[in-house]
N, C-alpha and C positions, 0 to 999 in steps of 0.2 A: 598426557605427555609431560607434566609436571616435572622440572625437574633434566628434562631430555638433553641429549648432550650426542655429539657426533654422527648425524642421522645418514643412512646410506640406500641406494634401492634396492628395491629387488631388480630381476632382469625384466619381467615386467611391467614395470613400474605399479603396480597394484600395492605394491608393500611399502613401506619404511622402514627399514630397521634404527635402532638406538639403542645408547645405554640410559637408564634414569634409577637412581635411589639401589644399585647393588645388583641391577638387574639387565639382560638384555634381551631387549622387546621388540615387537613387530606392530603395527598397526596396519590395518586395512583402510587407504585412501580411497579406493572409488565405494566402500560400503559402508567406512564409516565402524564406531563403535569402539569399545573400550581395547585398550592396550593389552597384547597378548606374553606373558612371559615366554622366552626360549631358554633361559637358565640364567644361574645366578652367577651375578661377576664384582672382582673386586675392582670397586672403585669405577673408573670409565672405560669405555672401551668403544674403538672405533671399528669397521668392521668391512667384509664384501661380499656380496652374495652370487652365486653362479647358477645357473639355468637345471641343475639337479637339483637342489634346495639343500646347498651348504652354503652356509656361514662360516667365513675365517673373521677370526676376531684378535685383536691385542690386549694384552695382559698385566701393562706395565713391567715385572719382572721376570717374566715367564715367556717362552715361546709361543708363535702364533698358536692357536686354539679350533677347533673346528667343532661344530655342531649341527644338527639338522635343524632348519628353517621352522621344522613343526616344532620341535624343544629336544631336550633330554642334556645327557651329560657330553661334557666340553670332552675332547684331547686332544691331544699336543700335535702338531704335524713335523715339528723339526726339535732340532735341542739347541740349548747355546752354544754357540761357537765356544769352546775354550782355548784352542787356537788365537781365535781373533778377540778372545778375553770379552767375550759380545753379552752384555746384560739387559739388552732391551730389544724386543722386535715390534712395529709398531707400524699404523695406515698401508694395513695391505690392501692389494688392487687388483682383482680377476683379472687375467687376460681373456681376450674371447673366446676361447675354446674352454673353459672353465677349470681346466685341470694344472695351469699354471698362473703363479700369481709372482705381482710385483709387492714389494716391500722394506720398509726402513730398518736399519739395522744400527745398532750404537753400542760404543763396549770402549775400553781403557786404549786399544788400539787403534779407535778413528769410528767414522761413520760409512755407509755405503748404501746404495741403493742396492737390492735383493733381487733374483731371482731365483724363483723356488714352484717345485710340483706338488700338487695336494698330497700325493703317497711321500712325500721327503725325502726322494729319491732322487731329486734334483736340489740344489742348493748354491747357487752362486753368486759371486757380485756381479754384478752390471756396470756399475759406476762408483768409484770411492769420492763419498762427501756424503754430508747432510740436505736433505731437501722428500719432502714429500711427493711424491710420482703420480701419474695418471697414463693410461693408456687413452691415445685418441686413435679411433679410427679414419681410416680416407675411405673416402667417397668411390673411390676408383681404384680402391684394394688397397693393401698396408695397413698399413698405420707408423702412429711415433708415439716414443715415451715423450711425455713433456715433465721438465723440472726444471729448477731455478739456481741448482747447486750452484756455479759459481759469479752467481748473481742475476743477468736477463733472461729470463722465460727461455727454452728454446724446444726443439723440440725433434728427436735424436729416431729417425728413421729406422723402424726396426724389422723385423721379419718374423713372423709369428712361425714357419717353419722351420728357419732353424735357430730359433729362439736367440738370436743377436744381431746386432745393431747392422744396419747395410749403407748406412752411407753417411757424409756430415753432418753435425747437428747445425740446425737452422735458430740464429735469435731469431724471433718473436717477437719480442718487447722489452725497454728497457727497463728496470727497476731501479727506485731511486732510494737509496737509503741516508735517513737522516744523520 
């Protein structure tokens, strides 16, 4: 793993995905053994994997990217916004059903958090601003996006059926910036 840079799981947990040295790889943690290529990428790339054995990955100046888990060739699952003049997509995040994913977006008109379907058939904002996203599940159903956009941690109650937000967002924690 020489080199490895933004590692994410499988569903899993058997796998690691990364980027390292132009490439992006998989490793097997409970067996062990050398780093496997899934294809080649420029520069770094952070990535999510879903329970069919796809990989969304980012691109730097390109739209998210998808490929299969085993390898082969990357493609595009959305285009840039030219509307929203959007030149970057970037830390996408499976939702549990694996066929929707969260992710960043950034362009000459602002940043936003993403909501998007693996066919590109869905595409929306969620949230306008900056900040990396996670989906957390509850224990006793739901879940929340958790982000940090305008500053403390919170974490924005959502509904995986009708794929938007159901009730306030809750701080979390505060962050302290120097």
């Amino acid at each position: 793993t020489e080199n490895g840079e933004i590692p994410f799981w499988s569903p899993d947990s058997r796998w690691v995905g990364f980027s390292a040295n132009g490439k992006l790889q998989k490793l097997d943690v409970t067996n062990g053994g050398e780093p496997q290529v899934i294809c080649e990428v420029e520069g770094r790339a952070g990535g999510t994997w879903n329970s069919e054995g796809v990989i969304v990955f980012d691109q730097g100046g390109k739209p998210l990217q998808r490929v299969s888990a085993s390898g082969g060739t990357p493609a595009s699952i959305l285009t840039l916004d030219a509307g929203r003049q959007e030149a970057y997509h970037g830390a996408p995040y499976f939702l549990p059903d694996g066929n929707h994913l969260l992710y960043y977006s950034a362009g000459k008109k602002g940043a936003a958090i993403m909501l998007a379907s693996l066919d590109g058939k869905l595409n929306r904002v969620l949230v306008d601003g900056s900040a990396a996203v996670t989906y957390a599940p509850n224990p006793s159903g739901g879940g929340s996006v958790l982000d940090n956009i305008r500053g403390p941690l919170v974490a924005r109650p959502f509904g995986l059926g009708q794929l938007g937000f159901t009730g306030t967002p809750l701080p979390l924690a505060a962050v302290e910036r120097a």
